[in-house]
C-alpha positions as CSV (number, residue, x, y, z in Angstrom):
1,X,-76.1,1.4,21.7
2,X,-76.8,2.6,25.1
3,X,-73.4,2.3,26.0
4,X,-71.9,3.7,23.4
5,X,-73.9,7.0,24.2
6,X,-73.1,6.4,27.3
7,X,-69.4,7.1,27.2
8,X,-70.0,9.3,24.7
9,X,-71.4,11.9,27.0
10,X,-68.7,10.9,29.4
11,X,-66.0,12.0,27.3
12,X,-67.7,15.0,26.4
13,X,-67.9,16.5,30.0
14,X,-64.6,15.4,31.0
15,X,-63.1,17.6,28.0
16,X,-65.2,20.4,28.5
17,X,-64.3,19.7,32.6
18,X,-60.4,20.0,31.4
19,X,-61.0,23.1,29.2
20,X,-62.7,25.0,32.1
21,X,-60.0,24.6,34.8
22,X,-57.2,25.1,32.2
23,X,-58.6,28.7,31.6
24,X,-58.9,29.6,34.8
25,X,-55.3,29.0,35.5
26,X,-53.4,31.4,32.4
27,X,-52.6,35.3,33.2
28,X,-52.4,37.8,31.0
29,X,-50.0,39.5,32.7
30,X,-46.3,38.6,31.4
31,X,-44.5,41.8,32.7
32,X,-41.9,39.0,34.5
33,X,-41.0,37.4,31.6
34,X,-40.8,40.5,29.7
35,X,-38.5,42.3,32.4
36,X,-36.3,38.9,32.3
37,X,-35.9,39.0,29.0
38,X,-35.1,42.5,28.6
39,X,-32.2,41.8,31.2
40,X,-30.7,39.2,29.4
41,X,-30.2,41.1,26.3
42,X,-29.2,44.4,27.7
43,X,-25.5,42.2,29.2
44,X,-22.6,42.3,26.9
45,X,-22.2,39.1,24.9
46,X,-19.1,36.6,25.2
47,X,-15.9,36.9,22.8
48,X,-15.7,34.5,19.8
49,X,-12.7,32.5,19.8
50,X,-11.1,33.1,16.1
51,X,-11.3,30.0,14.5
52,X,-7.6,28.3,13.5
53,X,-5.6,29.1,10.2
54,X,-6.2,26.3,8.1
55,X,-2.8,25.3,5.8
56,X,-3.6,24.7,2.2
57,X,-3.1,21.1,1.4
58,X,0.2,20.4,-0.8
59,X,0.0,17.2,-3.0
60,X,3.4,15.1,-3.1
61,X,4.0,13.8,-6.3
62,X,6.7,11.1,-6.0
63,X,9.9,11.3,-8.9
64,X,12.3,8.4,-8.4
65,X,15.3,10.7,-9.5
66,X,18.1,8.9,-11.6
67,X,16.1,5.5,-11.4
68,X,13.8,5.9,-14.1
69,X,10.2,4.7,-13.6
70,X,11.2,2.3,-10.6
71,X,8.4,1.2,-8.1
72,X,9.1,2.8,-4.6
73,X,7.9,-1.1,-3.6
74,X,10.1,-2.9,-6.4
75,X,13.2,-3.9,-5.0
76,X,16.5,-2.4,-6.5
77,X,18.1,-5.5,-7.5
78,X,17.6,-9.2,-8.1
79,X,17.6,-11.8,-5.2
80,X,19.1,-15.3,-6.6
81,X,18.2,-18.4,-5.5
82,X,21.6,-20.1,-3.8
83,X,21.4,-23.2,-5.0
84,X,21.7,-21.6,-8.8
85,X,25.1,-19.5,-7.1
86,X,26.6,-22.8,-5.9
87,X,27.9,-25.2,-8.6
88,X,26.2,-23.5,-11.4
89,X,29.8,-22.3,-13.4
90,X,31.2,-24.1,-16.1
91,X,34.8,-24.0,-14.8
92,X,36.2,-25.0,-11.5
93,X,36.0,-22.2,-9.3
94,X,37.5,-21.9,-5.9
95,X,33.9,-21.3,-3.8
96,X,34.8,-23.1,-0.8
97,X,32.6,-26.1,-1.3
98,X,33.3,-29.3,-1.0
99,X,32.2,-31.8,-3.5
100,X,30.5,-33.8,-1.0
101,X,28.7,-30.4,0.0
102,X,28.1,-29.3,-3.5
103,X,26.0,-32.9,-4.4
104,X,24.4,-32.7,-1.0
105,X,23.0,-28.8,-2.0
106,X,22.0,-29.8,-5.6
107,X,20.0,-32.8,-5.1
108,X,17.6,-32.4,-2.9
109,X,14.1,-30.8,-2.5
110,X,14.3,-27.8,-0.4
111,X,12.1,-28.4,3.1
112,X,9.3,-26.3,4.3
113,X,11.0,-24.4,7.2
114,X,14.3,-23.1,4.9
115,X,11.5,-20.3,4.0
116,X,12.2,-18.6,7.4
117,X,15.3,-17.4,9.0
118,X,16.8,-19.1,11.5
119,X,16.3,-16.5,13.9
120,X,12.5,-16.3,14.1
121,X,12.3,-20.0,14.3
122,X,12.0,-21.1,18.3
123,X,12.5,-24.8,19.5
124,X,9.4,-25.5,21.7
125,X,10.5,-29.2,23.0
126,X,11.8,-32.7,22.0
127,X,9.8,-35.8,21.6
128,X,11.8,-39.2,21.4
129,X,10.3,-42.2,19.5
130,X,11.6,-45.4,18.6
131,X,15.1,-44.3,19.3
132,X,14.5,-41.2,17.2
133,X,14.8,-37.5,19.0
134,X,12.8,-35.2,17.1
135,X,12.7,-32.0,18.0
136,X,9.6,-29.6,17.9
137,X,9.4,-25.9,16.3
138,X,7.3,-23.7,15.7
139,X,7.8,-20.5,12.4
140,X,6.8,-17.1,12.9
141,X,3.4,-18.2,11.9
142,X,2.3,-20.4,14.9
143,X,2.9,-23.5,12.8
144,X,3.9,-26.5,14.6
145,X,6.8,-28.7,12.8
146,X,8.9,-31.7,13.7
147,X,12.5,-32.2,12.9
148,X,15.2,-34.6,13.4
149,X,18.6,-34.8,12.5
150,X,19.1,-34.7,9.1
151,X,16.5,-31.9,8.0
152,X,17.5,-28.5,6.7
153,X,16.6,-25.2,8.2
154,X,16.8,-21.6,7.7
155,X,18.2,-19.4,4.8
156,X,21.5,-20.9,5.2
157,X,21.0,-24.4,4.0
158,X,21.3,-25.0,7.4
159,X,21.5,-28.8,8.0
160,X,20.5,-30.2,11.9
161,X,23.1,-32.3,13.1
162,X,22.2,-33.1,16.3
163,X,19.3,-32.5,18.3
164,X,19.2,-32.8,22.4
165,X,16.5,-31.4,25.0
166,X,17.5,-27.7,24.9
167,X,19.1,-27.5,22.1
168,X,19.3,-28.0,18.1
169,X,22.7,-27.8,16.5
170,X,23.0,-26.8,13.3
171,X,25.6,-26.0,10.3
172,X,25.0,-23.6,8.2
173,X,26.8,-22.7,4.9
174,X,27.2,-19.2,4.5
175,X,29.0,-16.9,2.3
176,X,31.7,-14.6,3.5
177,X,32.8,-11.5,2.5
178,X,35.1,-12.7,0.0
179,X,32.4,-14.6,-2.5
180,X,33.7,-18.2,-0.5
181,X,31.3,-20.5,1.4
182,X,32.2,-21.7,4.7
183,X,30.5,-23.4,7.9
184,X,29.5,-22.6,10.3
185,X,27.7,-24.0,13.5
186,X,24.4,-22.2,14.7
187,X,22.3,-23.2,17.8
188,X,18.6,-23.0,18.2
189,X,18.1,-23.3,21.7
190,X,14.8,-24.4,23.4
191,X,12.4,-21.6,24.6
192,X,11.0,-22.0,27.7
């Protein structure tokens, strides 16, 4: 209990110490501060900058014109699938195909890298195994794939008939201008 009081009455004089000096130190004249003051307002403030027109926002309401209610993300017309173009007609029809080409197009399962175009395939290397070549690719997605002669590739049923270290050959069948399939040879040529 002694100490208690003890700092107590310690605390005490120290404030009332703190207090006393403090006092002594403030003046009660401010004729400086007032004179500063006075100066500052008495100069001519700076010019305001006008702040820039704003233009009225004008909404665009999008009409598709003669189209009707068409989607500005809808295509205009219908994409077919080739293989329902090629051999699909009841008569004989003078398309260019072969009927060696024709079966070749119809029966088969369509392969994973005939979703890309030709062009944005790249041929990264070959790798040779038990007499095979196969030859490594990789789609616009980073994806890794292995081919050998005898797959399809690209758009075009493109077929790969031969593959060698910097190079793939392929032929394509592609439709000219006249509504007639024809082949033609395409190269996908290794990147280095």
């Amino acid at each position: 209990m002694i100490y208690k009081e003890y700092t107590y009455n310690n605390k005490s004089i120290l404030a009332l110490l703190v207090l006393v000096l403090s006092a002594g130190c403030t003046s009660r004249d401010m004729s400086d501060l007032e004179q500063q003051v006075s100066n500052i307002m008495s100069t001519p403030g700076g010019k305001l900058v006008p702040l820039p027109e704003i233009k009225p926002y004008e909404a665009y309401l999008y009409e598709s014109g003669k189209l009707g209610d068409t989607s500005p993300f809808k295509l205009f017309y219908v994409i077919e699938e080739q293989t329902q173009i090629i051999g699909d007609s009841d008569g004989p029809v003078d398309d260019g195909l072969t009927e060696e080409m024709r079966k070749e197009i119809q029966n088969r399962n369509r392969e994973e890298l005939e979703r890309f175009e030709l062009d944005s395939l790249k041929m990264v290397g070959t790798i040779e195994n038990e007499n095979t070549q196969w030859g490594i690719v990789t789609d616009p997605n980073g994806v890794v794939h292995r081919v050998k002669a005898g797959n399809y590739i690209g758009l075009n049923i493109g077929k790969i008939t031969a593959i060698q270290e910097e190079k793939i050959e392929i032929r394509e069948i592609v439709k000219d201008n006249n509504g007639r399939y024809e082949e033609r040879m395409a190269l996908l040529p290794l990147i280095e």
